[in-house]
C-alpha positions, 0 to 999 in steps of 0.5 A: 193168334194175337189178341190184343188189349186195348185201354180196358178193353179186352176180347172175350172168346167162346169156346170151340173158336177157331182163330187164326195165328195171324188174325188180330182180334183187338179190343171190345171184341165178343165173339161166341162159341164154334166160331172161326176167325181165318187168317189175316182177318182183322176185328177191330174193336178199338174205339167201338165194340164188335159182338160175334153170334155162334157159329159165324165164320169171319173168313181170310182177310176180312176186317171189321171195324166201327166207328168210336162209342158204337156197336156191330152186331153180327148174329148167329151163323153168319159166313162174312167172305175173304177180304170184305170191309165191314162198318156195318151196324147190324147183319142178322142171322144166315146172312152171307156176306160175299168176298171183297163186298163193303159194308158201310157204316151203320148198314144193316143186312138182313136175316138170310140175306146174300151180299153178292162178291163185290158188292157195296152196301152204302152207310145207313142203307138197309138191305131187307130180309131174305134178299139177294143183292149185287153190285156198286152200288146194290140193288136187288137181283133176287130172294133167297131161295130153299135151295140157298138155305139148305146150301 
């Protein structure tokens, strides 16, 4: 795995994290315990500071990045998928966040929310708890049911 220093800023790992030999976590990055990081993600948390709740898994290729002084809070037990682009300022928990979705600057998406696959998610929008949403940009196509929280 590479982890990378950046100035003083240095990543802190939780225990049980799986990090792939090719991600790069870079910079003020947390992430918390029984985490997994897939190859080729990146996390970059140069100029700003990314924080990874327990359980969350950053999957293949996904790069998450914030702008300069700010913070990306990604709570427990969230599944970001393959190669999405996250700016994002707050995902809560059990969020799902499909492959090659964006997430803009400053967007927040809420507890058990779903992302659809290549949806996008424009700077500063919020997506509401429990809400399903797809396409370019996002509207909501429907709420999270029982079914996909036990999935």
């Amino acid at each position: 795995m590479a982890i990378y220093k950046y100035g003083n800023r240095i990543p802190q790992i939780g225990k049980d994290c799986f990090i792939s030999d090719s991600a790069r976590v870079i910079g003020d990055v947390k992430i918390g315990n029984n985490c997994y990081i897939g190859h080729g993600a990146i996390l970059r948390g140069d100029y700003g500071s990314i924080s990874i709740g327990d359980g969350t898994a950053i999957e293949e290729n996904a790069v998450l990045h914030i702008r300069p002084d700010g913070l990306l809070k990604i709570e427990k037990k969230v599944t970001i998928g393959h190669g999405a682009l996250v700016h994002g300022k707050l995902i809560k928990s059990f969020a799902v966040i499909g492959i090659g979705a964006v997430i803009g600057f400053d967007a927040v998406i809420g507890k058990w929310s779903i992302v659809a696959e290549g949806c996008v998610i424009h700077k500063d929008e919020e997506v509401p708890d429990e809400k399903i949403v797809a396409g370019v940009p996002y509207k909501i196509i429907g709420n999270t049911m029982k079914k996909h929280k036990e999935f």
